[in-house]
N, C-alpha and C positions, 0 to 999 in steps of 0.2 A: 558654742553658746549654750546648746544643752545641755552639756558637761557642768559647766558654770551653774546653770541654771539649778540643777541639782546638788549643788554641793554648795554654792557662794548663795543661796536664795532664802538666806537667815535663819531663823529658826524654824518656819514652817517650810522651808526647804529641805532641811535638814530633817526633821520628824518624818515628812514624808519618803524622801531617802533611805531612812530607816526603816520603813515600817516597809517599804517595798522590801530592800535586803533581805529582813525577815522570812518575810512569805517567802523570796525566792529561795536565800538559805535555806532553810528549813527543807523545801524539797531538792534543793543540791547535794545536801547531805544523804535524804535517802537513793539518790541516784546515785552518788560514790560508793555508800554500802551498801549497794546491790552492786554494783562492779567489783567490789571489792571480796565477795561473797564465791565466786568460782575460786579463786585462789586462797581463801581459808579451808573451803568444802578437801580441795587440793591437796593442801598440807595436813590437814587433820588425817585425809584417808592416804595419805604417804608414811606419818607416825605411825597409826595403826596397822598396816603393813609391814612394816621395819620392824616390829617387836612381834610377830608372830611368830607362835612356838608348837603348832601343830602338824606336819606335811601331810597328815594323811595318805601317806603315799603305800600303806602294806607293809613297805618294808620294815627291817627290824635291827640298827646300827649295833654293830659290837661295842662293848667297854674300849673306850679309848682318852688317851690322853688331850685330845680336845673335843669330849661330848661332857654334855650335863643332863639330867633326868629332869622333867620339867611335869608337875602336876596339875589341873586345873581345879582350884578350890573356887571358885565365883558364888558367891552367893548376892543376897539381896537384904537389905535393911528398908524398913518399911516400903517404899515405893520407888526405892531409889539403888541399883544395878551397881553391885562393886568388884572392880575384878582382881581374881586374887591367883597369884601362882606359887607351888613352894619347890625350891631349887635345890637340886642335890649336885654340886660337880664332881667330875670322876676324873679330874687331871687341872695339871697347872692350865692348861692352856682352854682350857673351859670358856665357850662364848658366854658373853655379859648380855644379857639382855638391854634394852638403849634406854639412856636415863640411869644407870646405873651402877657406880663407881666401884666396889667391889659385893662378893657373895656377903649375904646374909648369913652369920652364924646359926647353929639351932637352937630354937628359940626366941629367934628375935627376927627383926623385918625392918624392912624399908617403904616407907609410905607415901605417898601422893600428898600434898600440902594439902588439900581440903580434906583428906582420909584424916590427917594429923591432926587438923582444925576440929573434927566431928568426934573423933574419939576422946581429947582433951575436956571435948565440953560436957554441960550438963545430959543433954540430948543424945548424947554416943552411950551413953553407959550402956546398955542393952546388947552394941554390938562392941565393946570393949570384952564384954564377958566370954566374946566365938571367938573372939583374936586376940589368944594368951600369949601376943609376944610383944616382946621390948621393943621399941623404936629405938633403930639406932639412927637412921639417915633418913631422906627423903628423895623420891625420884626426879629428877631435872624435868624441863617443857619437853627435850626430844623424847620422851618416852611415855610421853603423856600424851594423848589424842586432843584432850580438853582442860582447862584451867579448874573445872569443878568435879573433874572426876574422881572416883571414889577409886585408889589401887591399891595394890602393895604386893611386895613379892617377900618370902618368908624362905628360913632354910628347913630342909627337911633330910631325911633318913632312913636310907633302904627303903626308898617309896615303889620299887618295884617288887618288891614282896607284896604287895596290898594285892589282892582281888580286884581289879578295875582295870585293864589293861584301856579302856576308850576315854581315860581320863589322866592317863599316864603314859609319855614319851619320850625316849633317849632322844635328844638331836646333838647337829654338830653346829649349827647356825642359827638368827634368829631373823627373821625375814619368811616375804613372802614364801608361799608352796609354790613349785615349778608346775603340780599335776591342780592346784586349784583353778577352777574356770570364774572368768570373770562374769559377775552376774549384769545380763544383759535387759535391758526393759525392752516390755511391751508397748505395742504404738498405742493402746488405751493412757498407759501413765507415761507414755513421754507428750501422750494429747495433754493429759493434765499440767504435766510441768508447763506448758507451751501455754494453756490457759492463766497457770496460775501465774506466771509473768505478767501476761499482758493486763490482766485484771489487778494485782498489785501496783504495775508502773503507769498505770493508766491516768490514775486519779494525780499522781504528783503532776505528770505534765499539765492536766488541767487548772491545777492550783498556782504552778508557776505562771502558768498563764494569763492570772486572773489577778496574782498578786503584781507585776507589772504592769496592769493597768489601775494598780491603785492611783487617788487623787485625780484622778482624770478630768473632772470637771475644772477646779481649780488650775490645772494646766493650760485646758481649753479655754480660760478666759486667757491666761497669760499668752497665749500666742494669740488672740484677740489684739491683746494692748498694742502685740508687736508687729500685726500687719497694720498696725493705727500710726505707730513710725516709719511704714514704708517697707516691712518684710513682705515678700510674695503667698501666695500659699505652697509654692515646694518649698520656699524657704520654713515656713512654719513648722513644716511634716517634717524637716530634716532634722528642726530642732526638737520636735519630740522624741523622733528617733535616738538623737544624741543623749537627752536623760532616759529614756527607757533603759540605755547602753549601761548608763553610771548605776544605773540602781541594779541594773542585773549583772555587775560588773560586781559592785561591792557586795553584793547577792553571792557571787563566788565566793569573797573573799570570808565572809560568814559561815558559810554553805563547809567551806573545809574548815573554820573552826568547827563549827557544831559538829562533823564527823572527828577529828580529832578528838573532841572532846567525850563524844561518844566511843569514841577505840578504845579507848583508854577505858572506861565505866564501861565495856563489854565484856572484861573477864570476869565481874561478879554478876553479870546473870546466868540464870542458869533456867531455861526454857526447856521444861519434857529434856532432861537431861541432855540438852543440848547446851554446851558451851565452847566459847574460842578464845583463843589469846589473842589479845590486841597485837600480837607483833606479826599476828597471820590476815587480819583486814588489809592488805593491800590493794588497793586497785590498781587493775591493771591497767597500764600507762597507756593505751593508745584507746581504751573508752575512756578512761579520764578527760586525755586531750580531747575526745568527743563531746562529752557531757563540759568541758570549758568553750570549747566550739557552739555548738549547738543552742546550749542556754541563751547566751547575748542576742544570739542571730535570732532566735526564737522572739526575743522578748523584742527587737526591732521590728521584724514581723508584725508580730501582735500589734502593737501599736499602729503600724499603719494602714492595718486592717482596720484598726479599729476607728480608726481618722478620715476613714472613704464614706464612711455615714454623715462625716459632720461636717456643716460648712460654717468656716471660722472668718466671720469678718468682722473689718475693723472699726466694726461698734458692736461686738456682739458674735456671741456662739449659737446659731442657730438649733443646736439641739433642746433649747428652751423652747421652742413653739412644737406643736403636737406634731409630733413624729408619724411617718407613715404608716400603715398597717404592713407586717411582717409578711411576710408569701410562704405559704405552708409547702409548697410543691416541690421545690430543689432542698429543704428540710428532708421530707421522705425520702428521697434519694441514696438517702447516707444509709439508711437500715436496710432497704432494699436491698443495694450493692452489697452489703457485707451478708446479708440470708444467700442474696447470688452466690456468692462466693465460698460459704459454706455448705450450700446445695449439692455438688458433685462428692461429695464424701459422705454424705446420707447411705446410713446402712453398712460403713465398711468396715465395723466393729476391727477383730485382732487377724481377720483371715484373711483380710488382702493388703497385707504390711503398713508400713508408716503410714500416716497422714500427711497432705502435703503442708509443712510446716509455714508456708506463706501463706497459701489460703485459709490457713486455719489462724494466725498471725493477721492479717491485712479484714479477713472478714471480722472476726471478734472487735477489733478498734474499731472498724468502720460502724455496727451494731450498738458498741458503744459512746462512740463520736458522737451517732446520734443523736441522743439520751443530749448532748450539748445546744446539736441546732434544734431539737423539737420544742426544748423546756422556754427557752426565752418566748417562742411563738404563743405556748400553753399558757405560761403566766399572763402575759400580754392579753390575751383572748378571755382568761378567766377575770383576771379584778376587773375587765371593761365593762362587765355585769354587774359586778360587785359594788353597790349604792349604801343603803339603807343601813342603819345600824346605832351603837354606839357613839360617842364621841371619838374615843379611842380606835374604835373601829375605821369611822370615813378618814381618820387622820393616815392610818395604816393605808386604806387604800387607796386615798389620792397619794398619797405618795409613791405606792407602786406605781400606779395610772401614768405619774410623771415619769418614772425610772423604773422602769422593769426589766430592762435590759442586766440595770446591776442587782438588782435581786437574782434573778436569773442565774448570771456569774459567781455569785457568793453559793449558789445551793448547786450548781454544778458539780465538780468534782465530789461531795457526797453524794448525788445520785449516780453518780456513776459507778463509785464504790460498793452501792448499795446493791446495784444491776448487778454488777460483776460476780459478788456475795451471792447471788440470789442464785447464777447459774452454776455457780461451782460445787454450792453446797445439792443444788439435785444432781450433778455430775457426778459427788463423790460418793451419794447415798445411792443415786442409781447404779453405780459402779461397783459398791461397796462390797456385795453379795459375792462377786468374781473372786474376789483376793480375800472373802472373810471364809474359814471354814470350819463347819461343825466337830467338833474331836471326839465325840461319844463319850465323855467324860461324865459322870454320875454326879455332878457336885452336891446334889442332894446325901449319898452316902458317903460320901468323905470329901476334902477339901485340898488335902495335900498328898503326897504319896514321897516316903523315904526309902533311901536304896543304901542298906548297909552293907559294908565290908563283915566278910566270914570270921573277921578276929573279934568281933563281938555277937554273940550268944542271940538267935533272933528273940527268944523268950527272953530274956533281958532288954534287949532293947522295946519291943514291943510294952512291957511294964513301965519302964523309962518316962516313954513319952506317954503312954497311960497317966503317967501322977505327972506331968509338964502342966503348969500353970495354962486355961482356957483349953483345956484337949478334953474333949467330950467323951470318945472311946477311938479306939486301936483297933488292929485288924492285920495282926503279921500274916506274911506265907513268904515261903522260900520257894526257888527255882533254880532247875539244873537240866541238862542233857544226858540222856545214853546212845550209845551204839554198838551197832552188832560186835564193833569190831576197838581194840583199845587204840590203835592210832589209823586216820582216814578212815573212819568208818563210809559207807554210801549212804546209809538212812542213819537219820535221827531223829528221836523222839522224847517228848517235853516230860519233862518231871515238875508236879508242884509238890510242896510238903508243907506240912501244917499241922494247926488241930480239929479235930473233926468240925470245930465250931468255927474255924480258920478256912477251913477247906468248902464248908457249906457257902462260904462269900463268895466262891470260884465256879460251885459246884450243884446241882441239885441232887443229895442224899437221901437214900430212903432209910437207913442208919447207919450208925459208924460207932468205931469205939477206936482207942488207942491201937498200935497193929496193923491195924485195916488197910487193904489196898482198893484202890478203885481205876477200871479202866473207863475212859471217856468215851462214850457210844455219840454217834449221831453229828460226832463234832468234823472237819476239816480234813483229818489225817488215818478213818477208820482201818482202813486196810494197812498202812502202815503198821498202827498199834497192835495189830490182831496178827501181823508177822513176826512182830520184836517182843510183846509181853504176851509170852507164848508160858505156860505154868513149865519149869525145868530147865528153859530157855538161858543162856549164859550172856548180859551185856556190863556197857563196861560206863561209869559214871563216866562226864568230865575225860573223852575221848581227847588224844591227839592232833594235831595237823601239822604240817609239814613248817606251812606257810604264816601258823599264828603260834609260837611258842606259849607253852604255858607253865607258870609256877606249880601246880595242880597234877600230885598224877594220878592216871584215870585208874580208875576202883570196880572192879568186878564183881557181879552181883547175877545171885540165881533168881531168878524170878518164881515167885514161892507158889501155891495151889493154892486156891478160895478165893482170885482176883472177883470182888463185885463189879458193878459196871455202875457209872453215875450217868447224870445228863449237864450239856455243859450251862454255863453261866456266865455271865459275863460278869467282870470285876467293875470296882468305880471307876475302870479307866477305858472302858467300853470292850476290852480283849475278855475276848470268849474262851478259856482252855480247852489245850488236846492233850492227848497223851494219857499219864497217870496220874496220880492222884494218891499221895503217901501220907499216911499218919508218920508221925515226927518219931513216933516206937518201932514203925516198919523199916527206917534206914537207917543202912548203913554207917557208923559213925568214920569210916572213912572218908564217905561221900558229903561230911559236912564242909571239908572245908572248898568245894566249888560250889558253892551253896550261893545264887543271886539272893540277897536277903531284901523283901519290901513290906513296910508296915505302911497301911490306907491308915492317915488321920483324920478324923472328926472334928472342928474347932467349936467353941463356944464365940457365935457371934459378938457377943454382948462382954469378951475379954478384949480389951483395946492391946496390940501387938502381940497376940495370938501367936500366931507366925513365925514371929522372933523368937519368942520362948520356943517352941518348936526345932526351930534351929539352932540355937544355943544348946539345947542339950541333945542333938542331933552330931554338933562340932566334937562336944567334950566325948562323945561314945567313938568317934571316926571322922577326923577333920575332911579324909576325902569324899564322906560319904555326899550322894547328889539327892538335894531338897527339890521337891516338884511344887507349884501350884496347879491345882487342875482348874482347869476352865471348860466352860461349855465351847467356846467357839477360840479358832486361833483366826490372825489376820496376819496378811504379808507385812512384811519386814520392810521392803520397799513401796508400798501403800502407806504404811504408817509414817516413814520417814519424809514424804510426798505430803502428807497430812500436817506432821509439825512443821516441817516447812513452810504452808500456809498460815498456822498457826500464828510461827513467830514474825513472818511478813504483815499479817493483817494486824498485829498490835502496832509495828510498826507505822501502817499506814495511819491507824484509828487515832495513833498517837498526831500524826502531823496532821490529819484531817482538824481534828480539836485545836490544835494549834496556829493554823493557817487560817480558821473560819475566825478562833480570836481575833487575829489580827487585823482580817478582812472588818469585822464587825468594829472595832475599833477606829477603823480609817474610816466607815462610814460614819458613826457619831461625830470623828475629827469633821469629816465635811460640813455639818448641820450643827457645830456648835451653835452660830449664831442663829438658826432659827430655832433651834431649842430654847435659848437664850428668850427671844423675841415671844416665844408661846407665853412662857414661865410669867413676862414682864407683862403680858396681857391681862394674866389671871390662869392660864391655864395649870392643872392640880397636876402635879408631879406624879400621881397615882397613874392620871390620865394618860400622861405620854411617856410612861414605863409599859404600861399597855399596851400601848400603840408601836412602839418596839417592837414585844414578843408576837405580837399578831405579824407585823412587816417578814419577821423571821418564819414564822408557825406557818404562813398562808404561800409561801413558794417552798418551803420542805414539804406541807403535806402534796402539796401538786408532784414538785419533785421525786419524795418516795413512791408515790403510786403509779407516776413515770417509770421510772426504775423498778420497780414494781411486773412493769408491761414486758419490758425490757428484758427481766432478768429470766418471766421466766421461759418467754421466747426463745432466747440464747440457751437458756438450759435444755428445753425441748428440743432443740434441733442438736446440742453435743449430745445429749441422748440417742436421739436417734443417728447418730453417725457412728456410735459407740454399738449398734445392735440393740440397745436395754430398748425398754418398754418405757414409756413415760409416767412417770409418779410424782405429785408434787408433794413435796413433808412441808404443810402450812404452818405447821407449828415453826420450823426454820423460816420460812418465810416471813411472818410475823417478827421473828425473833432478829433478823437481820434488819425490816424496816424498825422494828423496836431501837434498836440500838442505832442505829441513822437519826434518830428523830430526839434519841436522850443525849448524844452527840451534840446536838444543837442546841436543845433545850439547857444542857450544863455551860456551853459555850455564853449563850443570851445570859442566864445567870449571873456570871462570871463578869461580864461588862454594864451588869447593874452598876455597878459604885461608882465606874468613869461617868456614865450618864448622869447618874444624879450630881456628880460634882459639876458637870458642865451644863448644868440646867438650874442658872443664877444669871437674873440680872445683870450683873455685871459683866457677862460676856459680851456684852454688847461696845462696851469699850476696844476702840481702836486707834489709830495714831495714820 
């Protein structure tokens, strides 16, 4: 009969049907893409695995009939990471990189479909100009990590003659390193992950929760009518239960359209260059069957919790006469239990292993649960004070007075949101310091730093990017090694070369002229220096080893009389030099060509793609050469990934919050059509009770947030202190996360102006 009831009960059976499905949909959906989410994470780091072309492993493969020479050219275009390799093979039997049907000839490449898409268009021209080669193919999904990624693999030639040997490798396969270690997390960021679940999945369950008790009232009269022909009251409760069933039933069946429909519209986004292909969202089969489990059972639950408040007989729903006062004391319970719970991990920062993943899981929900049973009591207790006012005003609040319980349920899961928000964000700013680190980097003296191959002239190159469009001033200097000895030497010692006005960036000079030698006093390697750059002394440039072959042979060099002595300096990249210190007239011209070549760049802020031009004529000089940006601070790689993962979860969530509160707010106007109706036909001004709305909404968010508020940053303080850190609150986040909770709602109220004023006419009051 509830089945029936929900499906056969006309059109306002039907609307309400839907508008349940909705709410539940909507969070079914993001429960399946978060199932679904291990096994993209999965496949994405499977691809990028499978096309790996660097072992690392020392060694150094002969020429043979199945290796190929594999280059890393990667560079970047404005903010966005494109990876590039160019392919030299050395036999028929040459492995393919995955994704790709045969070698690229030279000169031309094979592109990633969105590489294709960017270079074709208006927008690519900049980086069209660094990748002078023909498109002839494009790379297939297996060789692609992501649907928006930027690739391409190019052919290249005798790329082992180049000076770069850490940028250049023979291999025979293209797959993972046997000698790579897999990188493992710390119990700080597997706290996070563990956090930032349950704070993303939190707010759904509470919304599905709340969207199957839509219509509630209007149900509780109908099973009124039906204990008035003789139904019991289990009978009545069974038939709520039975539509709670149909509506979280077709709630599914929504729930995986809108994920479908979203799989498919997920390989054009593209978040912090994160992207996936729809054909990698799969959820996996046995949470699915949980999440089709779970939901119905839940929504039958709900319901009949929600039915043990109300007695329904047959003249009437008693939850019209003044309801009890709420009891504040099994309310506290819930946050208490979950601080219990989190209390034995107080202080266990990274030194005494994992977290225990349930107490840290079971307390968090329970801390936030809370934040569910304290708010209904809070609302309740605050408009009972609340008198005086407005028109719009006392309308707003007798209405709560009457229903607070459903105010309460609508502003629910955004506070809970908002808590969650509150403690992650001091989690991750208190944490942040651990995995952010300082790099000495000068960005005040330069901005970039290039690393040229020896087959271009550093005094050329150095002019080059001098006259590059946005480049303020240059700053070349070269680096090399000697040793006592031409192959295995024991000691070695640093050579920079330069011009005196190149050298003084490295160095402090008391003068210099072309010629000039200078030893480094005071610096890291004195006593070395003072053994090897001895005046008559014989060492040998660009020395041997056994174990690292080199293109380069090493060049022997008398070390002349009148060495001065500098003091050292550190470059714009915080390295202090040791060693020598050579004018570009005092070497050796055989010793040029193991020459590291690097020019510090200066940009002009105020050139929009700086950078790029940088690069661009960086490619045409030496496509291998490697483009730096200097920063002041670096930050882990698994921190930040941790970080857009929240990112792209909490849009997710903001998005179904907004969506779910529509709906919510919508089914509450469906309820009050006719006393909307009924105000309207009295005289009451449409102004009046559009007002009276945004107050009914405004007056349990702000309770809400400042709930949540308590809450969040409770929860933060105490992951802080389980983490070791000190507690710090960033108010400005704070702020900024109730801020956006509260324009959340306020765009939602917005938004169901036009239904309201359509349904606040007279004529609503017609019925049959």
């Amino acid at each position: 009969m509830g089945v029936r009831f929900a499906f056969g009960g006309g059109r306002e059976g039907w609307v309400r049907a839907g508008l349940t499905a909705v709410g539940v949909g909507l969070g079914v959906a993001l429960l399946l893409l978060t199932t679904a989410l291990p096994n993209a994470l999965s496949q994405r780091s499977d691809r990028g695995n499978a096309r790996q072309d660097f072992t690392y492993s020392g060694k150094h493969l002969a020429k043979a009939d199945d290796t190929v020479v594999v280059a890393d050219t990667d560079t970047t275009f404005r903010d966005k990471d494109v990876r590039g390799r160019l392919l030299e093979p050395e036999g028929a039997r040459a492995p393919l990189p995955p994704g790709v049907a045969k070698f690229p000839a030279l000169d031309e490449m094979i592109v990633s479909p969105a590489l294709k898409k960017l270079l074709t268009s208006d927008s690519g021209k900049l980086l069209r100009e660094r990748l002078p080669y023909r498109i002839t193919g494009t790379i297939a999904q297996h060789g692609l990590i992501g649907p928006a990624e930027l690739a391409y693999y190019a052919g290249g030639k005798e790329l082992l003659q180049h000076h770069s040997s850490n940028q250049i490798e023979r291999i025979d396969y293209f797959g993972p390193s046997p000698h790579a270690q897999p990188d493992k997390l710390d119990p700080i960021l597997l706290l996070l992950i563990l956090i930032v679940f349950v704070v993303l999945l939190l707010p759904v369950a509470v919304f599905i929760a709340a969207a199957v008790r839509f219509g509630g009232e209007r149900r509780d009269r109908r099973l009124a009518a039906l204990r008035l022909v003789g139904a019991d009251g289990r009978m009545a409760r069974r038939i709520a239960g039975g539509e709670a069933l149909a509506g979280a039933l077709l709630g599914l069946v929504f729930g995986t359209g809108f994920f479908l429909i979203g799989r498919q519209l997920a390989t054009r986004l593209d978040v912090r260059d994160i992207s996936v292909f729809s054909s990698d969202l799969n959820p996996s089969p046995l949470l699915a069957l949980l999440v089709a489990v779970a939901v119905p059972a839940a929504a039958v639950l709900v319901t009949l919790l929600a039915l043990r408040g109300v007695v329904i007989e047959p003249l009437g729903v008693v939850r019209k006469a003044k309801p009890p006062r709420r009891r504040l004391w099994w309310r506290l319970l819930l946050p208490l239990a979950g601080l219990a719970m989190l209390y034995p991990m107080i202080g266990q920062g990274n030194s005494n292993g994992n977290f225990n993943q349930y107490l840290v899981i079971g307390g968090t929900v329970l801390l936030l649960v809370g934040i569910t049973a304290l708010l209904p009591w809070i609302v309740e207790a605050t408009v009972a004070r609340l008198n005086s006012g407005s028109v719009s005003w006392q309308l707003a609040v007798r209405r709560l007075q009457l229903s607070s319980g459903t105010a309460a349920r609508m502003v629910n899961g955004i506070a809970v949101a908002v808590a969650g928000a509150i403690a992650l964000q001091m989690l991750f700013a208190g944490v942040e310091g651990d995995y952010t680190k300082e790099t000495g980097n000068d960005v005040n003296r330069a901005q970039m730093e290039v690393t040229v191959g020896s087959g271009t002239p550093l005094a050329q190159a150095g002019q080059l990017l001098a006259r590059t469009k946005g480049v303020r001033r240059t700053s070349a200097i070269s680096q090399s090694y000697f040793g006592e000895r031409a192959r295995n030497p024991n000691n070695e010692l640093e050579v920079s070369v330069g011009s005196c006005a190149e050298l003084r960036e490295v160095a402090s000079l008391t003068s210099c002229r072309d010629g000039d030698i200078f030893r480094v006093v005071n610096g890291d390697y004195d006593d070395r220096t003072k053994q090897l750059a001895t005046a008559g002394h014989t060492v040998y440039f660009n020395p041997a080893y056994d174990e690292s072959p080199s293109t380069v042979a090493p060049t022997p060099w008398k070390v002349p009389a009148g060495v001065k002595t500098a003091q050292p300096r550190e470059d714009p990249t915080g390295y202090a030099r040791n060693g020598l210190l050579i004018t570009s007239g005092a070497l050796p011209s055989n010793a040029v060509k193991g020459l590291d070549q690097h020019v510090f760049v200066s940009l002009d802020p105020s050139v929009a793609d700086a950078g790029d031009y940088v690069r661009n004529t960086t490619a045409r000089m030496d496509p291998l050469a490697d483009v730096f940006m200097l920063t002041s601070t670096r930050q882990s790689l698994q921190f930040r990934s941790i970080r857009t993962g929240l990112f792209v979860g909490a849009t997710c969530v903001l998005f179904l919050i907004g969506a779910s509160l529509l709906v919510s707010q919508l089914e509450q106007l469906r309820e009050r059509k006719k006393l909307l109706s009924a105000l309207v036909a009295f005289g009451t001004r449409r102004r009046t009770l559009s007002l009276s709305v945004l107050w009914q909404t405004a007056i349990p968010i702000g309770l809400g947030v400042a709930l949540a508020t308590v809450v969040g940053l409770t929860l933060g303080a105490v992951l802080l202190k389980m983490t070791a850190t000190s507690v710090r609150i960033d108010w400005s986040s704070v702020l900024a996360m109730s801020g956006i909770g509260a324009a959340v709602v306020l765009a939602v109220t917005l938004l169901s102006l036009p239904p309201l004023l359509r349904m606040m006419r007279p004529d609503g009051l017609r019925t049959e």
